[in-house]
C-alpha positions as CSV (number, residue, x, y, z in Angstrom):
1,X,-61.6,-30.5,-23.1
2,X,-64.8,-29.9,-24.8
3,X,-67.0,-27.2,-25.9
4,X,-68.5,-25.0,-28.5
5,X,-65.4,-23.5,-31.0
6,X,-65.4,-20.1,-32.4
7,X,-62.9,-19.3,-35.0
8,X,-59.5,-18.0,-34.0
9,X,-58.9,-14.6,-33.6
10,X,-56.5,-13.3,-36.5
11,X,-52.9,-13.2,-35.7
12,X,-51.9,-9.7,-33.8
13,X,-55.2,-9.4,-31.9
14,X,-55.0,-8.2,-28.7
15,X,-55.3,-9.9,-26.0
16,X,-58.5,-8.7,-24.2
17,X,-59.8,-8.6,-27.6
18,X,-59.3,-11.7,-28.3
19,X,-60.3,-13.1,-24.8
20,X,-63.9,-10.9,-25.0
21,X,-64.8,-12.6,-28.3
22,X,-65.0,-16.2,-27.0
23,X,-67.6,-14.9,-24.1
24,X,-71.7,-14.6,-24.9
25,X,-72.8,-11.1,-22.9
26,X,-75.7,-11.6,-24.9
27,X,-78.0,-12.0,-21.4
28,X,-77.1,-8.7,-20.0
29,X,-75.0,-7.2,-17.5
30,X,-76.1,-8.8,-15.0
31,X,-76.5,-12.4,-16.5
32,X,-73.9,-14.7,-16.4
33,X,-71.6,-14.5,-19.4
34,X,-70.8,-18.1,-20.5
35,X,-67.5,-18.9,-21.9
36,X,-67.7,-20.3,-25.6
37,X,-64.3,-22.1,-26.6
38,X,-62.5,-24.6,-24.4
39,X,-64.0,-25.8,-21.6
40,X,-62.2,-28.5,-18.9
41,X,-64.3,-31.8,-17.9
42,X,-65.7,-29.4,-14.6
43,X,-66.9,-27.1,-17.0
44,X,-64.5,-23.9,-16.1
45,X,-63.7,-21.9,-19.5
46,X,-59.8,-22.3,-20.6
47,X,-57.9,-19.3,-22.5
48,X,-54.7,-20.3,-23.8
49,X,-52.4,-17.7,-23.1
50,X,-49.6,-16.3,-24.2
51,X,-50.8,-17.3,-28.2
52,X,-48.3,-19.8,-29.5
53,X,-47.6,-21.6,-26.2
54,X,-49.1,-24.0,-24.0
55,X,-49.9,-22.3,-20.9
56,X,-53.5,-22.7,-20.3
57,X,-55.6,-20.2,-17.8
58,X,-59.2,-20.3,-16.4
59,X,-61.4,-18.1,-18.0
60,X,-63.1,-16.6,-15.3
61,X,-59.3,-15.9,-13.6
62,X,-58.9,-14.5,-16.4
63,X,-62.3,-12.3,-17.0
64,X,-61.4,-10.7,-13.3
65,X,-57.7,-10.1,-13.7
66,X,-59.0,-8.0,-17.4
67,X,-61.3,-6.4,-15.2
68,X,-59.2,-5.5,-12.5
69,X,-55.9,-4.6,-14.6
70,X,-53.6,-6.3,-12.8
71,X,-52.6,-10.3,-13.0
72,X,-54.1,-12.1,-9.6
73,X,-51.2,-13.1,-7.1
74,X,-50.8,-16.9,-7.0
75,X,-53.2,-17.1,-3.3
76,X,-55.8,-15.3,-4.8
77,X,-58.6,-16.9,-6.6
78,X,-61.1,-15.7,-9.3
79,X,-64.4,-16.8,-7.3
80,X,-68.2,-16.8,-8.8
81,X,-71.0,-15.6,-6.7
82,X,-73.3,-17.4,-9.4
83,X,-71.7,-20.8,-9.2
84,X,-71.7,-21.0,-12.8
85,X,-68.1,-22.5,-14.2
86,X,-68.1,-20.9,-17.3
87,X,-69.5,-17.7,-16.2
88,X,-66.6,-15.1,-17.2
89,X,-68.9,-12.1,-16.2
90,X,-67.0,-9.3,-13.2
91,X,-69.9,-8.5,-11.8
92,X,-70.1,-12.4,-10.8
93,X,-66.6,-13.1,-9.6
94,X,-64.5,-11.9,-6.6
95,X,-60.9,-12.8,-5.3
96,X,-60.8,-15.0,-2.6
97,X,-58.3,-17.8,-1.1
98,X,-58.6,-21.3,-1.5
99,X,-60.6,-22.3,1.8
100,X,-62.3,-18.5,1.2
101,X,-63.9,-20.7,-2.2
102,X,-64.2,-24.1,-0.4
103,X,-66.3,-22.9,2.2
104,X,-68.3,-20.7,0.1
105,X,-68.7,-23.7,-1.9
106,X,-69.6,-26.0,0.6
107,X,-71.7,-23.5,2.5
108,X,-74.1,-23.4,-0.6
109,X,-73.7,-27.0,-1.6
110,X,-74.0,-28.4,1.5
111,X,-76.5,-26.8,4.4
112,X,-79.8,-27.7,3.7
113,X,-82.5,-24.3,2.5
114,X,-79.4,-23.1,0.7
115,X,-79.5,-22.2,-2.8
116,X,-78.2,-25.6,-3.8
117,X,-81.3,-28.1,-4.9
118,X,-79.6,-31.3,-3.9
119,X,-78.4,-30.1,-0.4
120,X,-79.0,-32.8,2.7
121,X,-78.5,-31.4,5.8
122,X,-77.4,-28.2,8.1
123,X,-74.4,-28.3,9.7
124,X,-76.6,-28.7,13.0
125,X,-77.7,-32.0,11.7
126,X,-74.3,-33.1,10.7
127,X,-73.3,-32.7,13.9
128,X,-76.5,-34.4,15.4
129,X,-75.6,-37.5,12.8
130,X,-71.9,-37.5,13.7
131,X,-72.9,-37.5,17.9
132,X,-75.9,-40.4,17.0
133,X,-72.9,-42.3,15.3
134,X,-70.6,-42.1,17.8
135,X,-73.6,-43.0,20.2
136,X,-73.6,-46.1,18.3
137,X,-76.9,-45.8,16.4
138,X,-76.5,-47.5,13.2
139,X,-76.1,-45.9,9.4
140,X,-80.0,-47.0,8.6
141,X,-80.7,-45.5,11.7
142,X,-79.4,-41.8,11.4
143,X,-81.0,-41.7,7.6
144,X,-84.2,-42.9,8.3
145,X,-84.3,-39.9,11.4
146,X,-83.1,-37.3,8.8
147,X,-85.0,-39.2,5.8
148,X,-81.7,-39.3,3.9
149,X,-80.0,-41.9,1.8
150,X,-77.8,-44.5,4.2
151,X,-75.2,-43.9,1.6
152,X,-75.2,-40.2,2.1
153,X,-74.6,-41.0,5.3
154,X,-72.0,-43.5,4.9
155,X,-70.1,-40.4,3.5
156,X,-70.3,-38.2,6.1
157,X,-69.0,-40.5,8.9
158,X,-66.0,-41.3,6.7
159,X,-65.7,-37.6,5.8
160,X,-66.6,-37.0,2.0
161,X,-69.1,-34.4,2.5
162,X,-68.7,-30.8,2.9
163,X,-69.5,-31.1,5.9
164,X,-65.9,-32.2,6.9
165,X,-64.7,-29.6,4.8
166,X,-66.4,-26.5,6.5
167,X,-65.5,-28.4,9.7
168,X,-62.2,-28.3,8.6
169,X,-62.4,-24.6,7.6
170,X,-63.7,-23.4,10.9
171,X,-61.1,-25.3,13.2
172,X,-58.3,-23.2,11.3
C-alpha cells in the first residue's frame, strides 16, 4: 500500500472521528473527498478497523456505511458515481451489487461518447466486430473499419473487454 500518511489519531478517538480526519473535504461538498492515508495498488482508500487489529476496510465502504448508520450487508457495495477510488465523499457513493458496479463500470469505461476518455467502441459496434469475426474477416480487418488498435481487437474476440462483461450482465 501507498499513499500520503497523516499522524495517528490519539488513542480513545472515536471511530468516525478518527476515520473523518484522514479525508480532504477541502473542495466542497460536492467535490470528491480524497482519502489521505493508506491507499491499495487500485488506488481505493484503506481504514484499518477495529484499531489494534488487522482487519482492513475500503474507505469509501466505509464513508457510506458512517453516513448511512448502519454496517452494509456483505451483497451490497459502496459504489462511486465519480469513479474516483479514493473519493470517500456520500454524496458520490451509492449501494449497489457486484454486477450493479461491473456494469456501471463497464458502461462508462467501455461504450464509446461515454464519460471515459479512452473508450473504443459502443456495444453496437462490438457486436458488429464480433458478427464480422465470425464472418471470417480478419483482426486487421475489423480495426482498420472501426480505426482501432488490432490488439484491442484481439481482446474483444477472446473476451477481455467490457464488452463481454456487460454481455454477460445482460444475459443474467
Amino acid at each position: 500500500m501507498s499513499g500520503v500518511k497523516k499522524p495517528r489519531s490519539p488513542k480513545g478517538t472515536p471511530l468516525d472521528k478518527r476515520f473523518w480526519d484522514k479525508v480532504d473535504k477541502s473542495g466542497g461538498d460536492d467535490s470528491c473527498w480524497p482519502w489521505t492515508y493508506c491507499v491499495d495498488g487500485r488506488g481505493y482508500g484503506m481504514f484499518s478497523l477495529p484499531r489494534g487489529t488487522t482487519k482492513m476496510i475500503r474507505a469509501n465502504r466505509m464513508a457510506l456505511q458512517l453516513h448511512l448508520g448502519r454496517v452494509l450487508l456483505p451483497d451490497e457495495e459502496s459504489c462511486h458515481s465519480c469513479d474516483n477510488p479514493s473519493c470517500c465523499n456520500p454524496r458520490h457513493l451509492f449501494i449497489g451489487s457486484h454486477d450493479d458496479n461491473l456494469k456501471d463500470y463497464a458502461e462508462k469505461h467501455f461504450a464509446k461518447g461515454s464519460r471515459h476518455s479512452q473508450a473504443k467502441l459502443t456495444h453496437k459496434d462490438y457486436l458488429i466486430a464480433m458478427r464480422m469475426r465470425k464472418e471470417g474477416h480478419t483482426q486487421r480487418a475489423i480495426a482498420d473499419h472501426f480505426g482501432i488498435d488490432k490488439s484491442y481487437v484481439s481482446r474483444l474476440v477472446r473476451g477481455l473487454t467490457g464488452h463481454t462483461v456487460l454481455e454477460n450482465l445482460n444475459e443474467q
